[in-house]
Structures are given as C-alpha cells and as structure tokens.
N, C-alpha and C positions, 0 to 999 in steps of 0.2 A: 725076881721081877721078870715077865715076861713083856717082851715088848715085841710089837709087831712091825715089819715093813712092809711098806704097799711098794710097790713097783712102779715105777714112773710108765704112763701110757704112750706107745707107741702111736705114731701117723706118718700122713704125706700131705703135702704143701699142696695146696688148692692154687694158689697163685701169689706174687710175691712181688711188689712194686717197689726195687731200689730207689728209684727218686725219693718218694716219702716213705721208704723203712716200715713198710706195714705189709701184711698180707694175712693169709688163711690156712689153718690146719687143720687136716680130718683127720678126728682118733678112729684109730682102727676099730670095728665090729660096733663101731656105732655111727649114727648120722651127726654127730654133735661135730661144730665148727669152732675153734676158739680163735680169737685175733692174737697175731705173731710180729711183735713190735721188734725190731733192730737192738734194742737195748737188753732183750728176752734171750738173744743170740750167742751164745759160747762158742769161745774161738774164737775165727776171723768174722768178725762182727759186718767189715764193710764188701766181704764179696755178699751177705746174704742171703737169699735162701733162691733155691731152684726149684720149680714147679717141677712136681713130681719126685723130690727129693724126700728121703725116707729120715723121721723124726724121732728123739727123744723129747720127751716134755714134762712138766706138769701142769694142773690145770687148776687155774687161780678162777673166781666169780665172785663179783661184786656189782655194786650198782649199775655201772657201763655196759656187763656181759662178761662173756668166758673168754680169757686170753690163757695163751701160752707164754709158758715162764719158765728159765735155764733151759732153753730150747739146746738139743747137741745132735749134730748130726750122729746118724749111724755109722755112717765110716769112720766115722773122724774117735770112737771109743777108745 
C-alpha cells in the first residue's frame, strides 16, 4: 500500500487580535487568507500569535471559509 503525505502549508500572520483570539494567515506562494482561531494554536495558546510570525498549518474550508488549524509556530518545531 502506498500512501501519500502532503506537507502541512507554510505562512505568516497577517494580524492577530489577543482580546478575541482571532486573526489572519497568509500561505506562502499564494494570496489565500485563512482565519487563525486561538483554539487552532499549539503550544502556548494564551501568548498567541505575532504579526509577522512565521506559521505551520493546515487548511480546513467549510461553509464560514478557510481557517487554519493545528497552527505551530516555526520556532517552537
């Protein structure tokens, strides 16, 4: 049986507002945006994310739109 893996997509944090735990991700080599929920977050969930912070992710889409999910910083591998 061959089985294949895709690679989780690489971005950076568009903007990220701690009060309501929401903000935006840009995957890398495309324009696509997904929304980056606090609950999305691995690791230290409550520092967050940093604008301009460099992303692992995958990208979930359903009827709301494209969100990021098991989001993990790059440093933090």
């Amino acid at each position: 049986m061959i089985m294949r893996v895709r690679a989780m997509p690489t971005g950076t944090v568009k903007w990220y507002e701690a009060g309501r735990g929401v903000g935006v991700i840009t995957q890398d080599g495309t324009e696509t945006d997904a929304m980056a929920f606090r609950s999305a977050i691995q690791g230290n969930r409550e520092r967050g994310l940093l604008q301009g912070e460099r992303v692992l992710f995958n990208i979930t889409q359903d009827a709301a739109g494209i969100r990021a999910d098991n989001i993990y910083r790059l440093g933090q591998l």
